[in-house]
N, CA, C and O atoms as a Tinker XYZ file with bonds, in Angstrom:
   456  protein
     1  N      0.816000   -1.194000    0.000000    73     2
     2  CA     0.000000    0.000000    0.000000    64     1     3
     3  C      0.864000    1.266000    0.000000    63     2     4     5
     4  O      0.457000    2.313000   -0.503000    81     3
     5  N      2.129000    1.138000    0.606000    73     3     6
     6  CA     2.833000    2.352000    0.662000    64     5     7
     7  C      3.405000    2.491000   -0.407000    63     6     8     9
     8  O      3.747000    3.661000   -0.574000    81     7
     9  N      3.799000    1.501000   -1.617000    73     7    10
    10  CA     4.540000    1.460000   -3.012000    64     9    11
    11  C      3.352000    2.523000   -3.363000    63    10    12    13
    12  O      3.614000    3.724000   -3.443000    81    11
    13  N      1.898000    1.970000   -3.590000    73    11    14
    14  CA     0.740000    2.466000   -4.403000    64    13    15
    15  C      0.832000    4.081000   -4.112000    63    14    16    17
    16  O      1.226000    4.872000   -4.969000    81    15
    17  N      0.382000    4.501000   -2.682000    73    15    18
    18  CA     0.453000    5.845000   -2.006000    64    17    19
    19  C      1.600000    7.085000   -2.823000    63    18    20    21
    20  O      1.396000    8.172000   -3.363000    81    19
    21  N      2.962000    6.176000   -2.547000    73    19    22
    22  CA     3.893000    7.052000   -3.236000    64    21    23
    23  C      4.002000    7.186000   -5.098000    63    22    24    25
    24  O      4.409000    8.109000   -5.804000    81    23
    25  N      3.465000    5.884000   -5.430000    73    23    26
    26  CA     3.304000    6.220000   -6.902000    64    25    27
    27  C      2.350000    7.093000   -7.306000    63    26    28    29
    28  O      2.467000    7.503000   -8.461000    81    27
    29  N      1.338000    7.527000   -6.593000    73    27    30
    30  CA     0.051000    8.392000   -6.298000    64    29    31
    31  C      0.632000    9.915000   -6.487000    63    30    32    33
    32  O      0.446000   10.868000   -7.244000    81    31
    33  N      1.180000    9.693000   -5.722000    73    31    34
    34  CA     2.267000   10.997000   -4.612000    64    33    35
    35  C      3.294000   12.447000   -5.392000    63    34    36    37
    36  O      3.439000   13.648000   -5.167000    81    35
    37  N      3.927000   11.225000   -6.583000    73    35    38
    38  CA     5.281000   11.648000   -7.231000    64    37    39
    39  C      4.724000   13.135000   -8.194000    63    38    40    41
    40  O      5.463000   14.114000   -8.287000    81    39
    41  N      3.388000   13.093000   -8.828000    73    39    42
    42  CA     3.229000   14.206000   -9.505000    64    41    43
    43  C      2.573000   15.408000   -8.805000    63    42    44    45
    44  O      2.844000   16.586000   -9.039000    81    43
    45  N      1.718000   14.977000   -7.961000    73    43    46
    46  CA     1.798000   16.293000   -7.102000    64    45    47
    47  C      2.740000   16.692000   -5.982000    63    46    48    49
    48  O      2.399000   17.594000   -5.217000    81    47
    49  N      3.904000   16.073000   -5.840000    73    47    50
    50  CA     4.717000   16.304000   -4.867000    64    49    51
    51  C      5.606000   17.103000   -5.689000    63    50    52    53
    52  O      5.998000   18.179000   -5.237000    81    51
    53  N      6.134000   16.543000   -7.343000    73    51    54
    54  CA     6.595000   17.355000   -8.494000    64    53    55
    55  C      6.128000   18.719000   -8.666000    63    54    56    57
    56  O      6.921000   19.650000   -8.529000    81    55
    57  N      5.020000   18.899000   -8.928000    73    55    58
    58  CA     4.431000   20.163000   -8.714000    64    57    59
    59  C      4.598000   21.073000   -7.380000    63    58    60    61
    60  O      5.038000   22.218000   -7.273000    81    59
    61  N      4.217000   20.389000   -6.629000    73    59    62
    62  CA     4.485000   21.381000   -5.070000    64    61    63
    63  C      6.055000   22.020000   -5.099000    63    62    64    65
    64  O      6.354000   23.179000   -4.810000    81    63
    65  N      6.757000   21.195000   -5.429000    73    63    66
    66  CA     8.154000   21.858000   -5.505000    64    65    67
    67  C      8.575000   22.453000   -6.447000    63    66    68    69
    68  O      9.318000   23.425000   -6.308000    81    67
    69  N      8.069000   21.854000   -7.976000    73    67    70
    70  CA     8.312000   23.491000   -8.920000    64    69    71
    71  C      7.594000   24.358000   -8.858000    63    70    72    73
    72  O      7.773000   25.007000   -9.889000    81    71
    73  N      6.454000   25.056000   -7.959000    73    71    74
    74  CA     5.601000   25.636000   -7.538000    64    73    75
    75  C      6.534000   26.769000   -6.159000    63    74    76    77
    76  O      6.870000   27.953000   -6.176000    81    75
    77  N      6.630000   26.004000   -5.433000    73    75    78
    78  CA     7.672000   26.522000   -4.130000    64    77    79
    79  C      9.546000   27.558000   -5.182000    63    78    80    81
    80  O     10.126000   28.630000   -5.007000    81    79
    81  N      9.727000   26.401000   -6.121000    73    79    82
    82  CA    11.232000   26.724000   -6.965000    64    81    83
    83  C     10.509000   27.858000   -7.634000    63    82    84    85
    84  O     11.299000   28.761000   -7.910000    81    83
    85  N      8.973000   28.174000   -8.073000    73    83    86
    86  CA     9.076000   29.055000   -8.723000    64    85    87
    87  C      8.965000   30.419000   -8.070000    63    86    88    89
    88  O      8.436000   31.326000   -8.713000    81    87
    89  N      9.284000   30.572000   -7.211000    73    87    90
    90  CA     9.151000   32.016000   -6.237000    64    89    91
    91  C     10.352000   32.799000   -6.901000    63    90    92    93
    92  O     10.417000   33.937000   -7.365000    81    91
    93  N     11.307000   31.752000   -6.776000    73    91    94
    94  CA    12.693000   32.153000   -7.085000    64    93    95
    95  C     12.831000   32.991000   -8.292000    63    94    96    97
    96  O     13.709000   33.841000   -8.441000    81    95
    97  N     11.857000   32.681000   -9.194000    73    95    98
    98  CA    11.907000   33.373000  -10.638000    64    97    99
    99  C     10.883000   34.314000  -10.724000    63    98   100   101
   100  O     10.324000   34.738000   -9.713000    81    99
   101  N     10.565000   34.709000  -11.959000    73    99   102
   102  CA     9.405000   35.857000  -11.997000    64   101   103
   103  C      8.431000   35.474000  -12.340000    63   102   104   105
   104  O      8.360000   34.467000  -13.045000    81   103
   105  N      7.187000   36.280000  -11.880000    73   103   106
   106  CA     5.764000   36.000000  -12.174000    64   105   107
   107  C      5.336000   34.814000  -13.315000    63   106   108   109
   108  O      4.904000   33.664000  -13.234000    81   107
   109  N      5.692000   35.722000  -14.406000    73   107   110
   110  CA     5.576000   34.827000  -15.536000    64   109   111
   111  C      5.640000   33.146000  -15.810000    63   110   112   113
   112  O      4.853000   32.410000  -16.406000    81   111
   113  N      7.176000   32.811000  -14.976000    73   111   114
   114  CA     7.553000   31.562000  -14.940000    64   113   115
   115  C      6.846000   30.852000  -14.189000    63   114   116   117
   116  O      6.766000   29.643000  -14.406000    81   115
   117  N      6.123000   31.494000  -13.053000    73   115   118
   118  CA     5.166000   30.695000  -11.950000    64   117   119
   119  C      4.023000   30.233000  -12.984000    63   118   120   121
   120  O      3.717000   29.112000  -13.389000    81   119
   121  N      3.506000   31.507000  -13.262000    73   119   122
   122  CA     2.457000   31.106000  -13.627000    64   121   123
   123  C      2.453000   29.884000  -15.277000    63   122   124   125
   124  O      1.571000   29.068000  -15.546000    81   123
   125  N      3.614000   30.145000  -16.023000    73   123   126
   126  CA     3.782000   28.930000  -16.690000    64   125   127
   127  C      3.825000   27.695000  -16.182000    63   126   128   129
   128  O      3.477000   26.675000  -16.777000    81   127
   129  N      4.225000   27.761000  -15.145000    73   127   130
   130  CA     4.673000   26.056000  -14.735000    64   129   131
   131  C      3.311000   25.890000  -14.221000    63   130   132   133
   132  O      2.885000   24.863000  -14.748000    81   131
   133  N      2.436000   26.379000  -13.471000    73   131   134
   134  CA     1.065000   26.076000  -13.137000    64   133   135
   135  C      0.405000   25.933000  -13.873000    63   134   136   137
   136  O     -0.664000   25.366000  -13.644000    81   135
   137  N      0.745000   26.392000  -15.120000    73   135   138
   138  CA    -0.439000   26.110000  -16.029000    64   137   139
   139  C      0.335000   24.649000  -17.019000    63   138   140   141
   140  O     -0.539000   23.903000  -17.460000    81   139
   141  N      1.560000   24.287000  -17.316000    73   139   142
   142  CA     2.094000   23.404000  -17.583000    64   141   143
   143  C      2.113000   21.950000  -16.754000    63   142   144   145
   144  O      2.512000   20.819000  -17.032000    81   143
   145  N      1.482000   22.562000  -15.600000    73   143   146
   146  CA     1.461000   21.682000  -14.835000    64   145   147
   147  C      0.141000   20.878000  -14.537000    63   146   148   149
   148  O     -0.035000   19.698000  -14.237000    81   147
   149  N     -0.580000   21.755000  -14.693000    73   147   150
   150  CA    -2.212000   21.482000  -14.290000    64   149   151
   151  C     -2.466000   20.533000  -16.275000    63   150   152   153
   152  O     -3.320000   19.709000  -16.601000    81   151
   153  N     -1.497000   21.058000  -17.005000    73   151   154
   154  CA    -2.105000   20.227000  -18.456000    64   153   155
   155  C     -1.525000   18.931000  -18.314000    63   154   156   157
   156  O     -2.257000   17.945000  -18.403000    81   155
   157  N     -0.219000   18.801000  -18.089000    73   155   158
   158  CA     0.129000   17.412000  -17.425000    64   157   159
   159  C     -0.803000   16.823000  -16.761000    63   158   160   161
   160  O     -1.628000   16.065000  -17.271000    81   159
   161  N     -0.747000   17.120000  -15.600000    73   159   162
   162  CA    -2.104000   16.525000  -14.574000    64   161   163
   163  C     -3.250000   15.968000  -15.514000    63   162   164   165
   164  O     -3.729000   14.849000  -15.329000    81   163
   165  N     -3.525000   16.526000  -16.192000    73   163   166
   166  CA    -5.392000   16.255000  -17.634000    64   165   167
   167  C     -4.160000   15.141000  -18.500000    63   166   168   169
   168  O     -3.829000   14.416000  -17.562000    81   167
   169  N     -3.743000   14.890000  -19.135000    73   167   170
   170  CA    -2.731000   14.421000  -19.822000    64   169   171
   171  C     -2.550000   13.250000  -18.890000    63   170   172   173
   172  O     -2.910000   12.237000  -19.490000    81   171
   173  N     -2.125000   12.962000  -17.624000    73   171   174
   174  CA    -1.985000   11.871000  -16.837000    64   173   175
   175  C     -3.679000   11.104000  -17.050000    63   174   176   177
   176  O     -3.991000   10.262000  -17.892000    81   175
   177  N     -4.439000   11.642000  -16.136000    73   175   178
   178  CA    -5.804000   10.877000  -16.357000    64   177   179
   179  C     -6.153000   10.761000  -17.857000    63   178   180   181
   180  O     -6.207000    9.609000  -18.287000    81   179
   181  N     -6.318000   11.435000  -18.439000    73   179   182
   182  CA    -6.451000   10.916000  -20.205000    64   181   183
   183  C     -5.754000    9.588000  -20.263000    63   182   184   185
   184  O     -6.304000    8.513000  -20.504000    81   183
   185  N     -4.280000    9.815000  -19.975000    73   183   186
   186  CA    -3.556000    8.525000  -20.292000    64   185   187
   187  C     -4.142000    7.315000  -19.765000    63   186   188   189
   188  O     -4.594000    6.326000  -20.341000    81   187
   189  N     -4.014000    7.664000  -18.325000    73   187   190
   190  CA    -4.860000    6.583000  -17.624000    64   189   191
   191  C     -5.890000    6.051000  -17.853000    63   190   192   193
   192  O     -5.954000    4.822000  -17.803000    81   191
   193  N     -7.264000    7.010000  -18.248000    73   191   194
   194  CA    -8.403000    6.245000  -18.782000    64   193   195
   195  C     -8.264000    5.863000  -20.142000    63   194   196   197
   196  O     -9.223000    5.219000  -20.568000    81   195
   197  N     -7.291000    6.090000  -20.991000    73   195   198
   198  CA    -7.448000    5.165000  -21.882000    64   197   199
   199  C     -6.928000    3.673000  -22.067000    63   198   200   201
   200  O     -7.299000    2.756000  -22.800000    81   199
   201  N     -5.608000    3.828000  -20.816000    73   199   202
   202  CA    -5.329000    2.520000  -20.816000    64   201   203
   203  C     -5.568000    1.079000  -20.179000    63   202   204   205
   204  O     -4.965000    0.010000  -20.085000    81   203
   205  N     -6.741000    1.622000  -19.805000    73   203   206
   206  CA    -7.872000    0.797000  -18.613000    64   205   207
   207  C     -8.106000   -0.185000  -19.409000    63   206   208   209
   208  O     -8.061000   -1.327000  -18.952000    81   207
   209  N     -8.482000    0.092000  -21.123000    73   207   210
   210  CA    -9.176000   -0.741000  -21.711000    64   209   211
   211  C    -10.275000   -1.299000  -21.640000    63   210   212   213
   212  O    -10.917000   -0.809000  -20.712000    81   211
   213  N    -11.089000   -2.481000  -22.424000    73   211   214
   214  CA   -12.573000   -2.966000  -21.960000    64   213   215
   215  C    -12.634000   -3.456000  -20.837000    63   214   216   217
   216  O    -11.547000   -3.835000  -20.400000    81   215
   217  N    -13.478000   -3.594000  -20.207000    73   215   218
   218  CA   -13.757000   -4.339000  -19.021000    64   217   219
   219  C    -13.716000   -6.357000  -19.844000    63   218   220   221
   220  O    -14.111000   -6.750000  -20.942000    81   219
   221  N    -13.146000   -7.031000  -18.825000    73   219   222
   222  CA   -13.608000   -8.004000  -18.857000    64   221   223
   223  C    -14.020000   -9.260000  -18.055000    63   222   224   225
   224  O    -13.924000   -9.286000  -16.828000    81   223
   225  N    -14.648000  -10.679000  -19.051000    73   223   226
   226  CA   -15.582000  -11.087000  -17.287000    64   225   227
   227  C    -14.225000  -11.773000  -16.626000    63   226   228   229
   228  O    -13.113000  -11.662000  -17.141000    81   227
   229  N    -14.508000  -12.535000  -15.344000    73   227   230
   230  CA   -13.438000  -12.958000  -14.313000    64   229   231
   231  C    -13.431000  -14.276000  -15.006000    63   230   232   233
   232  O    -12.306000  -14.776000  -14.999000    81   231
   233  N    -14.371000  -15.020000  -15.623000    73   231   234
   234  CA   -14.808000  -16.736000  -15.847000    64   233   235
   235  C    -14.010000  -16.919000  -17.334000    63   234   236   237
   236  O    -13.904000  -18.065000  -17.773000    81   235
   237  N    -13.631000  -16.150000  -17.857000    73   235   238
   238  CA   -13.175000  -15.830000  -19.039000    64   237   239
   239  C    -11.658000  -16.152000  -18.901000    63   238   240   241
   240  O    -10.881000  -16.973000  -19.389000    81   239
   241  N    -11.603000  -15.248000  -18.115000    73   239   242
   242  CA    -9.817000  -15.419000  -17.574000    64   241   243
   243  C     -9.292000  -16.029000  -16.417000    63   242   244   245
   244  O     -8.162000  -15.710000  -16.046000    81   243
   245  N    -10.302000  -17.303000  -15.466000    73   243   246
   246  CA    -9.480000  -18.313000  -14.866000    64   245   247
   247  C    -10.099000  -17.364000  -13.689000    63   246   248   249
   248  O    -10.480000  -18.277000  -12.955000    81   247
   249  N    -10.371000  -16.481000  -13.175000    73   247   250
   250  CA   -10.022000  -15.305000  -11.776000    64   249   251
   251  C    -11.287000  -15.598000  -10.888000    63   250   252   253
   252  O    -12.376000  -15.926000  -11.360000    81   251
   253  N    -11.021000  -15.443000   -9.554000    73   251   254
   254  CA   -12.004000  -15.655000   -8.439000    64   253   255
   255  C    -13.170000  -14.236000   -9.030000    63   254   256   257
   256  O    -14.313000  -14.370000   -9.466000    81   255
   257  N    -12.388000  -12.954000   -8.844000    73   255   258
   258  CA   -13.513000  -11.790000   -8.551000    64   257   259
   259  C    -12.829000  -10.922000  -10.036000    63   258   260   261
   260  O    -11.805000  -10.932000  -10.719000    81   259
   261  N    -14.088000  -10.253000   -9.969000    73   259   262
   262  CA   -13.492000   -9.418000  -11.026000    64   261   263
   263  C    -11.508000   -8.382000  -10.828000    63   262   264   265
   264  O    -10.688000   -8.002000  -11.664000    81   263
   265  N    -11.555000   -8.333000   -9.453000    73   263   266
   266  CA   -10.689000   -7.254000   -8.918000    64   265   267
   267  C     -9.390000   -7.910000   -9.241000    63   266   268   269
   268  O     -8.392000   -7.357000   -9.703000    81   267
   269  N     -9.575000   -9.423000   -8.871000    73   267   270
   270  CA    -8.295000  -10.058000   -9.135000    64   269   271
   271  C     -7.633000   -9.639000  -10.471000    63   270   272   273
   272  O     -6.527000   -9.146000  -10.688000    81   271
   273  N     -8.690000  -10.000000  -11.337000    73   271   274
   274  CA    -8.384000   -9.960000  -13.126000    64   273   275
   275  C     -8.210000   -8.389000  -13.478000    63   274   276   277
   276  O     -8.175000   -8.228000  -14.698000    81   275
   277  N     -8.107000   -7.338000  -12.835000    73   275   278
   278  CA    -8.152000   -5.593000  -13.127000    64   277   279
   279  C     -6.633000   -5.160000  -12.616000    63   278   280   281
   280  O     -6.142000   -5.195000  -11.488000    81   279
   281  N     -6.064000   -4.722000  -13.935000    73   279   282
   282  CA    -4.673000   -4.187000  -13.246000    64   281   283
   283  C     -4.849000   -3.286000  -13.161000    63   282   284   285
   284  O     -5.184000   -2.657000  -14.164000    81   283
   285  N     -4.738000   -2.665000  -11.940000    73   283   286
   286  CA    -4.694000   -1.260000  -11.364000    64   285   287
   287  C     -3.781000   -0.072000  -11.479000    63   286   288   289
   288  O     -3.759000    0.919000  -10.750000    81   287
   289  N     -3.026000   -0.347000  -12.528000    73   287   290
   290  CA    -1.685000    0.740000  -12.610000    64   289   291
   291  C     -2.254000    1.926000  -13.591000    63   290   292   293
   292  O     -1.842000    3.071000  -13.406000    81   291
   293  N     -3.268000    1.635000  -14.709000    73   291   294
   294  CA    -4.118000    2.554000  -14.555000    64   293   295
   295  C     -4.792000    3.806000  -13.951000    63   294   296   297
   296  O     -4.862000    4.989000  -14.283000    81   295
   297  N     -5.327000    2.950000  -12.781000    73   295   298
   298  CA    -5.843000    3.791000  -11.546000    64   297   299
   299  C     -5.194000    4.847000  -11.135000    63   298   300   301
   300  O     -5.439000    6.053000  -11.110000    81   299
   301  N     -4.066000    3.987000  -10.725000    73   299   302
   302  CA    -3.159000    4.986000   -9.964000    64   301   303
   303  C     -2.637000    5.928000  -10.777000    63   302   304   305
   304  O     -2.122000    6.853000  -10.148000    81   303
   305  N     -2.572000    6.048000  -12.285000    73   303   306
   306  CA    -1.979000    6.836000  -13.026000    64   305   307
   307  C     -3.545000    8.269000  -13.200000    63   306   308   309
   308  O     -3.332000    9.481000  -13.153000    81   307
   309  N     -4.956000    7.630000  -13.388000    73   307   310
   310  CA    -5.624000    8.961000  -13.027000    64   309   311
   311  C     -5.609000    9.243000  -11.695000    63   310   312   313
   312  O     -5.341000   10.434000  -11.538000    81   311
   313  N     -5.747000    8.779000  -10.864000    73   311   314
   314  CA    -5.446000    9.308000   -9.329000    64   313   315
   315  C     -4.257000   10.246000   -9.391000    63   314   316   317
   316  O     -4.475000   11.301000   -8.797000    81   315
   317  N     -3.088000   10.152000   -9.935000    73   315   318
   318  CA    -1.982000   10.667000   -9.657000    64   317   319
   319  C     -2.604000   11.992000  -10.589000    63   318   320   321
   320  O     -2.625000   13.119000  -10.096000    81   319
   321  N     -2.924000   11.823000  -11.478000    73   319   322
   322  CA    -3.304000   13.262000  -12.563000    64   321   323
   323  C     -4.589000   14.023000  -11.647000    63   322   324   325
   324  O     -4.536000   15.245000  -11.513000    81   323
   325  N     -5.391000   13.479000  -11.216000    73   323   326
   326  CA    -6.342000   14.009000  -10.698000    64   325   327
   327  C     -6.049000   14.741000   -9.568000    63   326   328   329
   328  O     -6.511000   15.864000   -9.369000    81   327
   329  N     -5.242000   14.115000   -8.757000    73   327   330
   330  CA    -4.480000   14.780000   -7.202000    64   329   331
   331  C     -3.648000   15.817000   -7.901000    63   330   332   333
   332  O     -3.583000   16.961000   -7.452000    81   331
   333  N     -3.094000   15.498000   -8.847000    73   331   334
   334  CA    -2.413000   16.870000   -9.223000    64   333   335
   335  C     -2.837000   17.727000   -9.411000    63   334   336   337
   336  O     -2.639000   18.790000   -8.822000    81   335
   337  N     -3.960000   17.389000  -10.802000    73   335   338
   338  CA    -5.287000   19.011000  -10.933000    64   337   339
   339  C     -5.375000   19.670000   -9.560000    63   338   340   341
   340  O     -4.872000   20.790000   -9.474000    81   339
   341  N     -6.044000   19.044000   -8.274000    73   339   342
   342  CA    -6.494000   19.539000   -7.032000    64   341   343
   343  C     -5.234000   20.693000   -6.420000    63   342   344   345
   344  O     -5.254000   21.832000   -5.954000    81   343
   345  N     -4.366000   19.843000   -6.675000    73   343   346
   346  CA    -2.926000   20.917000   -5.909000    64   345   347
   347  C     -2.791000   21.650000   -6.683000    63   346   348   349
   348  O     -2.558000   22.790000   -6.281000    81   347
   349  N     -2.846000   21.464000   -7.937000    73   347   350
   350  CA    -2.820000   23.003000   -9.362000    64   349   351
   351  C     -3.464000   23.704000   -8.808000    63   350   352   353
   352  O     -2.963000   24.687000   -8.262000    81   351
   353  N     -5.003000   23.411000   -8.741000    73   351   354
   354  CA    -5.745000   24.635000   -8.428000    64   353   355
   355  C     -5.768000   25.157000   -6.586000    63   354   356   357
   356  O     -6.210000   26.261000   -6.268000    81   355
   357  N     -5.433000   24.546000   -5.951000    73   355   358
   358  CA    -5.184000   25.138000   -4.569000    64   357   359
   359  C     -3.842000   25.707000   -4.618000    63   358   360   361
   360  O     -3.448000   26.029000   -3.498000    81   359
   361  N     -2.916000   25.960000   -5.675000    73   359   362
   362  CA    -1.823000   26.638000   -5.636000    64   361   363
   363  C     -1.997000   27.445000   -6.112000    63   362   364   365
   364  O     -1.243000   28.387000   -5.870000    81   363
   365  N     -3.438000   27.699000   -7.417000    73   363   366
   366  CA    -2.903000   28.475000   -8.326000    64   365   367
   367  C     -4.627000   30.044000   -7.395000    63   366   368   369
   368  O     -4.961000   31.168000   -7.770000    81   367
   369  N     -5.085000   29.222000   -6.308000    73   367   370
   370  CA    -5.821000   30.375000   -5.188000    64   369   371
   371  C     -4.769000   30.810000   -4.350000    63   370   372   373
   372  O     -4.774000   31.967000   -3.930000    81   371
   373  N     -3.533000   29.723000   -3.950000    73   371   374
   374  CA    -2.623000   30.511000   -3.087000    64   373   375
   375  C     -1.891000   31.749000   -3.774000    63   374   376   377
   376  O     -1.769000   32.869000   -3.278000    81   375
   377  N     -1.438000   31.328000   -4.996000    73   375   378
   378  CA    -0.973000   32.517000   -5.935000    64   377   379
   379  C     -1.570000   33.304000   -5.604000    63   378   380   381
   380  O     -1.295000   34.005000   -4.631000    81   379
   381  N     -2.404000   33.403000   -6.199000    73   379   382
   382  CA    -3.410000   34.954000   -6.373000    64   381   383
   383  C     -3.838000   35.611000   -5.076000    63   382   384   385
   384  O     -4.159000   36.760000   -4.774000    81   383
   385  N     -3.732000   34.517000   -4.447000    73   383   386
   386  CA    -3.939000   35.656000   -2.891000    64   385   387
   387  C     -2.388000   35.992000   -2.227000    63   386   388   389
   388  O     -2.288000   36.758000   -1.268000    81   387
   389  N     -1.432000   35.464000   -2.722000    73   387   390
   390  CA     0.155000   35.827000   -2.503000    64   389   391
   391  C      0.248000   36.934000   -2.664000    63   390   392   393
   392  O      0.475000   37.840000   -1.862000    81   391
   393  N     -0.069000   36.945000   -4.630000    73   391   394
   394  CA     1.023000   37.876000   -5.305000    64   393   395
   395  C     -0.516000   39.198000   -4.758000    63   394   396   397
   396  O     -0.506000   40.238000   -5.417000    81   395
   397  N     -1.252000   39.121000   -4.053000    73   395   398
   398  CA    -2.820000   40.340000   -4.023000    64   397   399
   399  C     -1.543000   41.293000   -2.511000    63   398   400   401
   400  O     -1.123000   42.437000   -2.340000    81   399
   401  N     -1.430000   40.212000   -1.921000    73   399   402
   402  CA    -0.587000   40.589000   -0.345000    64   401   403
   403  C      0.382000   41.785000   -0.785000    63   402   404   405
   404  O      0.198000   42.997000   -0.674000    81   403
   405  N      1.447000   41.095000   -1.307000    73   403   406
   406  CA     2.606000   41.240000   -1.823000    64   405   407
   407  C      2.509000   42.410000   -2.787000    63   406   408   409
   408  O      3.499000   43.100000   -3.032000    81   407
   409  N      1.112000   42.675000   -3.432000    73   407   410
   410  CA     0.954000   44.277000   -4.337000    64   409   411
   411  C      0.785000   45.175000   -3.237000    63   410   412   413
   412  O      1.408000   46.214000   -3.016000    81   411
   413  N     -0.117000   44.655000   -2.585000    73   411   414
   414  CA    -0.301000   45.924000   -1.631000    64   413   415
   415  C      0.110000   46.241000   -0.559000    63   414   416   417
   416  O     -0.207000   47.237000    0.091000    81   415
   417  N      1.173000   45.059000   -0.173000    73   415   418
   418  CA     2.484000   45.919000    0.262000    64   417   419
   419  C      3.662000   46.555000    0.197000    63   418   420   421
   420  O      4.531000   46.730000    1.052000    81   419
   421  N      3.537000   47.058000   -1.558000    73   419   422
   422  CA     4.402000   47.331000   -2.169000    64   421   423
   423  C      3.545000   48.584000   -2.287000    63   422   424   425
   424  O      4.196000   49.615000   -2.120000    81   423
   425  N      2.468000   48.726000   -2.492000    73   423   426
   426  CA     1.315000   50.311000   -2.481000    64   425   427
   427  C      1.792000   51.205000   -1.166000    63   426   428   429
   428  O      2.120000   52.387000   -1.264000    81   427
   429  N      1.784000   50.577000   -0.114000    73   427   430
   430  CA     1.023000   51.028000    0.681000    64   429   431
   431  C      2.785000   51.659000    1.474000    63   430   432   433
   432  O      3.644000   50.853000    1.833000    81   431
   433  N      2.952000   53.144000    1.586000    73   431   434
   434  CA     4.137000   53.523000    2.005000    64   433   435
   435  C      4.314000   53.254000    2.994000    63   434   436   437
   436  O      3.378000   52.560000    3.393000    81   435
   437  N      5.168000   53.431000    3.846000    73   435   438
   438  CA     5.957000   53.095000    5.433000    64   437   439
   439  C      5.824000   54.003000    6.357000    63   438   440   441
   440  O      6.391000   55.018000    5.954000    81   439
   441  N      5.287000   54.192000    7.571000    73   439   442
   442  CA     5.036000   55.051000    8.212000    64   441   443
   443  C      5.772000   55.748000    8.990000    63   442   444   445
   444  O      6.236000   55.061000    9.900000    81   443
   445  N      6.101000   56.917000    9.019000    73   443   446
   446  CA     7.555000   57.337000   10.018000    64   445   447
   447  C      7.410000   57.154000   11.553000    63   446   448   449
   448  O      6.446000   57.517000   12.227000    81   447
   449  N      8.387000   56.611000   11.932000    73   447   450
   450  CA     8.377000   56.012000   13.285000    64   449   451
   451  C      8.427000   54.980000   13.569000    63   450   452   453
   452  O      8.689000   54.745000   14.749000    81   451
   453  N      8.200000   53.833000   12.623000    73   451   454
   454  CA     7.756000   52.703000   13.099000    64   453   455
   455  C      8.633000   51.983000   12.639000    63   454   456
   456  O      8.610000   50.771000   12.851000    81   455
């Protein structure tokens, strides 16, 4: 279960950190990689649901339950795209309420005395 979890893990953990690396650079580059990132993410589940293939029965192929006969690496490949979309877009509300902070404390002058 912990192999599955971390194969889950690797593309939004990818993102969180070129997300965090992109502070370092300018606006622009953030917001490319979020948006390069969030199309990956759609691009992962696409991949994934297409390589699910037909369903088929268990009696067909020798198998107790259907679950036995279902390879799941699939799964985990839209799970991993889908968890990513989610962190795209909860990064890309942290943005915008960052860079909102960060304008208007660049507006707002310094008060003498303090």
């Amino acid at each position: 279960m912990g192999l599955v979890l971390a194969y889950v893990l690797i593309l939004p953990a990818v993102i969180l950190l070129g997300w965090i690396a992109s502070w370092w650079g300018t606006r622009r580059m953030r917001w490319i990689g979020l948006s390069v990132a969030a199309a990956a993410s759609v691009v992962c589940a696409v991949i994934g649901q297409d390589a699910m293939g037909p369903r088929t029965d268990p009696h067909t192929l020798g198998c107790a339950s259907a679950l036995e006969c279902t390879d799941l690496r699939p799964a985990f490949v839209i799970a991993s795209g889908l968890l990513g979309f989610v962190v795209c877009l909860a990064l890309v509300v942290l943005t915008l309420v960052a860079e909102f902070v960060v304008s208007v404390r660049r507006k707002v002058p310094a008060r003498p005395g303090l």
